[in-house]
N, C-alpha and C positions, 0 to 999 in steps of 0.2 A: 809628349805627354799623352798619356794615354786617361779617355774619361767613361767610363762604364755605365752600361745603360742602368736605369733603379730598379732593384728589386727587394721584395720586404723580406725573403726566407728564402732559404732552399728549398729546389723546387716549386717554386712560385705558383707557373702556370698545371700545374698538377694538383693542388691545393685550391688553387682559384673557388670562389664560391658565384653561384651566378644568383638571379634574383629569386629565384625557384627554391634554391638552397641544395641544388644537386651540384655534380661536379662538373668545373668546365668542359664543354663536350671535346669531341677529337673531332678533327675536321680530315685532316689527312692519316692515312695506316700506309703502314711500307713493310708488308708481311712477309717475313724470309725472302728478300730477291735478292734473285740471282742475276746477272750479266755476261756472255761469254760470248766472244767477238772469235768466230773461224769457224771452218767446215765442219767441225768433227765437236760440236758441243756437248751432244750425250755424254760420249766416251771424258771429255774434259771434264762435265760437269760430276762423273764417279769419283774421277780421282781427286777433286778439291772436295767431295764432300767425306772422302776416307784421309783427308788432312795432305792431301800434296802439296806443295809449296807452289806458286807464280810460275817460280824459274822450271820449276821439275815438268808442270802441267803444257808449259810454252814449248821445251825440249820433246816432250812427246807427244804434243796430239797438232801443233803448231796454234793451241791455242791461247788467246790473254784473257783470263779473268779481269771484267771488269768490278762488278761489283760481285762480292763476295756473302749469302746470305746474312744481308742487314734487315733487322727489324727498328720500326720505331716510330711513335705517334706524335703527332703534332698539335695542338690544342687551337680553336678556335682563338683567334687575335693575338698566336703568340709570334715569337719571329725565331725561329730556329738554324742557326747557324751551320753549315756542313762546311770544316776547313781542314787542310791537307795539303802539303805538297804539291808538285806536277806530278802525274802518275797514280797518284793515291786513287782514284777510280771516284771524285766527290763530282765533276762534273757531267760524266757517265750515270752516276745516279740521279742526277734532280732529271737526267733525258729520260730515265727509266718512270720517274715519278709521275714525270707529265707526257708519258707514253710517247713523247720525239724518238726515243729507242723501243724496241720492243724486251718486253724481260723475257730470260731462256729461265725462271723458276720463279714461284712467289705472285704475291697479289700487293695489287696497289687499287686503298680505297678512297675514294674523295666523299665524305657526306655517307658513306657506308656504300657508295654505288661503285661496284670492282670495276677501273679504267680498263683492266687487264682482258676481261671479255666482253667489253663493249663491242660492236661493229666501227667504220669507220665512218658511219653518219649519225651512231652514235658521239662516238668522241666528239667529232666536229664540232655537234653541238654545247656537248660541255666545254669544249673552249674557246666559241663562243662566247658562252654566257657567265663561266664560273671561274675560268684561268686566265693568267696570263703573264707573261715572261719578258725577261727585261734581259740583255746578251750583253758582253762586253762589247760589242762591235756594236755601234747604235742601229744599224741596219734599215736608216730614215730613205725613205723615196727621195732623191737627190731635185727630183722635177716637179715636186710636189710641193705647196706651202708648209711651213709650219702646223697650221689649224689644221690643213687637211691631214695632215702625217698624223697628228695627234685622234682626228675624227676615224681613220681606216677602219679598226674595230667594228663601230657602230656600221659604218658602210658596209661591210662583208655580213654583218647582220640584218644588211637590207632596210635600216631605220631612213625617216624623212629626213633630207638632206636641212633644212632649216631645226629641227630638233639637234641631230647629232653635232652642228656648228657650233651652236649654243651648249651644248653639254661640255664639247670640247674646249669652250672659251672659258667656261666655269674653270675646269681642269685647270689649262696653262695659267690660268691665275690665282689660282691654288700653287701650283710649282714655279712661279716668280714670273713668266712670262707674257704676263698679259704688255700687250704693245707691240710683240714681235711675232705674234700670229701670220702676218702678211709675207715674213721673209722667208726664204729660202733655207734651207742645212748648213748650204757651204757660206752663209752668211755668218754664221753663228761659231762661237768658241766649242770646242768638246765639251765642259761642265754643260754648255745650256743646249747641245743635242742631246746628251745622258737624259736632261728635264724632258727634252721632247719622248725622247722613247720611255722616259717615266711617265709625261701624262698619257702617250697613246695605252699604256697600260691600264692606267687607272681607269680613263675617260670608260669604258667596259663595263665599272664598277663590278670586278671581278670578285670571288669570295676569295682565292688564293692567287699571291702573287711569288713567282720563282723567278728569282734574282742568280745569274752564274756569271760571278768578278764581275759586276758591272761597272765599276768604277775602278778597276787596276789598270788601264791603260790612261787614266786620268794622271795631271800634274798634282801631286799630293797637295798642297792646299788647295785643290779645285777637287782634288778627290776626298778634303777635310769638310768643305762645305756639303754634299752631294752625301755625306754622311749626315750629315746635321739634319739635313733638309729631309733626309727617309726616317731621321728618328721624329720631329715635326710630326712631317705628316702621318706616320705610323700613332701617336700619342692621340693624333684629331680623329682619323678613318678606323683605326684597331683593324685591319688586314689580316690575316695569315699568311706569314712571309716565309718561305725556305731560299737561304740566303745563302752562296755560296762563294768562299773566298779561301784565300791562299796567307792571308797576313791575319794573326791571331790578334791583335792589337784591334786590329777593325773589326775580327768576333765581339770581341769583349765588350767594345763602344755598340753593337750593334744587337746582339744577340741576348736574347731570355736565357736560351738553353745555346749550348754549344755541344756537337759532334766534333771530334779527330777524326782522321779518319787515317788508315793506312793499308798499300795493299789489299785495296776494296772492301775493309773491313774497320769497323767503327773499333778504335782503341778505347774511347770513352766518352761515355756523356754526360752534362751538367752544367750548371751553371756558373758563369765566370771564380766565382767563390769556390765553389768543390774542387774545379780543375788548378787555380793554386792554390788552396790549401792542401789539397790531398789528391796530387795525381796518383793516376795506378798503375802508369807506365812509364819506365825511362823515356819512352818517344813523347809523350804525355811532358813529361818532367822537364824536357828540351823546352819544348816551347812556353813555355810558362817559367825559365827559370831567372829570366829579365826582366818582368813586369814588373815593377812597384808597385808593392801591395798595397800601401797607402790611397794610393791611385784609383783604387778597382774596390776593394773591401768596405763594402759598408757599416753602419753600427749595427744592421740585422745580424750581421758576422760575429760579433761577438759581446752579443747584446746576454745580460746577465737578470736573473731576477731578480727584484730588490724594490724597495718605496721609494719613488725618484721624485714625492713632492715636494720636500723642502731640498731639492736639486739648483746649486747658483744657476746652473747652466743648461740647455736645454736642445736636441739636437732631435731629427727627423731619423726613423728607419733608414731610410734610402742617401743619405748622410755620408760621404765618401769617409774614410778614417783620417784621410789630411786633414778637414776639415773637422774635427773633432778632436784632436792631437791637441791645438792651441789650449783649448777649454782644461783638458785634461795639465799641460803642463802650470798653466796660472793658477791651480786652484787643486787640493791634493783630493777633493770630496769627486765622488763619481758624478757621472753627467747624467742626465734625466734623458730619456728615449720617447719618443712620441710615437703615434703612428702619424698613416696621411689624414685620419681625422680629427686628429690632438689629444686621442688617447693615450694616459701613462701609460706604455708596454714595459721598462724595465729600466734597466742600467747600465752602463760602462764606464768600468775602472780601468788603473793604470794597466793594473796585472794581468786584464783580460786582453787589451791590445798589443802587450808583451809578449805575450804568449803565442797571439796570430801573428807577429812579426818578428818571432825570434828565427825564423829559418832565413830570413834574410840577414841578418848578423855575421 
């Protein structure tokens, strides 16, 4: 079963309104970058931008495009999904994002400060105080405690060792662990090292946090929980997440916005809703053509205007459509729409929900 994180509209976090009444700011830019891994990148990087293909650019210069000039902003406290294949160049990007690779074109900005010409005690410092990344491989000091795993951060930032303990303990009991502070890594199951190398993330209080598969080497119900618990605590702290995965099912559960990605190049981007309702791409159209719309489609989806107050029945925005289905078959009058504050927004009829679920038929 697949269960879709909420959202009121397309485009959500682009729309966002903050207290100010401007628009939600961007936190992260990924300005035309480029990637190319081999000796002869110049010469590589001509002929992918006069339209060479992978195979043609690899056969002649011995070089692989990793990423291929993507653009795209990421809004403060949204969580941005990048998913794609092996190959697809999605994990090669979030290294370019968070300057672990260096980019061969393009600018990458955090907070409007360009990573890309930083120094290297520059960076430091921003990752430090403003990032920080979560691996598939938990990558926990094996000889180390728990708490201390979790506290490293703050240590390399030089804080008082009775502060950064304490912070750290906040943390692991924030992420289910408080009691297990004392033990060891290889004490512990994979789901609750994932937690440890989540809080050593957290404990940082980073502004952005870059996730690459961190949870696909888990046992799916242990990697079903370990979702659950980043959509939690993403709902409590509001993060800026760029989250990278391989299984579109876990975008969907996971993501505001969703990238495809192919051949280091973004096939499309959007919200679980645009990409199946209206992919743009056959590769696009692959992975979305098994979800259950029901599943994922909220009433924002195809929500209608109309006077919903003498409505029998009465259903939320963010309202999956299974759950609105019932309402709609007992009772042939449209369903009343709310927002998250319990304002009337509109309607939804038979004919609207037919209409988004007729390609499934």
């Amino acid at each position: 079963m697949v269960a879709a994180r909420t959202f009121q509209a397309v485009d959500w976090y682009i729309t966002e309104m903050s207290d100010n009444g401007s628009a939600a700011p961007v936190c992260l830019q990924i300005d035309q970058v480029w990637k190319i891994f081999g000796n002869r990148p110049e010469r590589a990087l001509t002929m992918a931008e006069s339209g060479s293909t992978r195979a043609d650019i690899l056969k002649a210069t011995g070089c692989t495009v990793g990423v291929r000039d993507v653009s795209f902003d990421v809004m403060r406290g949204e969580t941005f999904v990048v998913m794609g294949l092996s190959g697809s160049g999605k994990s090669t990007l979030i290294r370019c994002a968070s300057r672990l690779n260096e980019v061969t074109k393009g600018r990458v900005l955090l907070d409007g400060d360009d990573l890309t010409a930083m120094s290297e005690d520059e960076l430091r410092e921003v990752r430090r105080h403003k990032m920080s990344m979560v691996f598939q491989h938990f990558g926990l000091f094996p000889h180390r405690r728990v708490i201390d795993n979790a506290a490293y951060g703050l240590e390399v930032r030089g804080v008082d060792k009775g502060e950064r303990i304490e912070r750290a303990m906040e943390v692991l009991e924030v992420v289910g662990l408080k009691g297990w502070e004392n033990h060891y890594p290889q004490q512990l199951s994979g789901g609750m090292q994932q937690r440890v190398g989540l809080a050593r993330a957290l404990t940082v209080d980073p502004e952005i946090l870059f996730f690459d598969e961190p949870f696909s080497a888990l046992d799916p119900l242990i990697r079903r929980d370990m979702q659950d618990e980043l959509i939690r605590l993403q709902e409590t702290l509001q993060r800026t997440i760029v989250f990278i995965t391989h299984d579109f099912a876990e975008a969907i559960k996971l993501g505001d916005r969703i990238a495809i990605m192919k051949d280091g190049a973004f096939d499309q981007v959007g919200t679980a809703a645009e990409m199946i309702t209206n992919p743009q791409t056959d590769y696009v159209r692959e992975f979305t053509k098994d979800i259950p719309k029901t599943k994922v489609l909220t009433a924002a989806s195809v929500l209608m205007d109309g006077d919903s107050t003498a409505a029998t029945h009465r259903v939320h925005l963010e309202d999956t459509i299974e759950s609105v289905l019932p309402h709609l078959l007992s009772d042939l009058s449209p369903v009343g729409v709310d927002d998250v504050e319990g304002t009337a927004v509109g309607i939804v009829d038979r004919q609207a929900v037919a209409h988004v679920l007729e390609a499934e038929e």
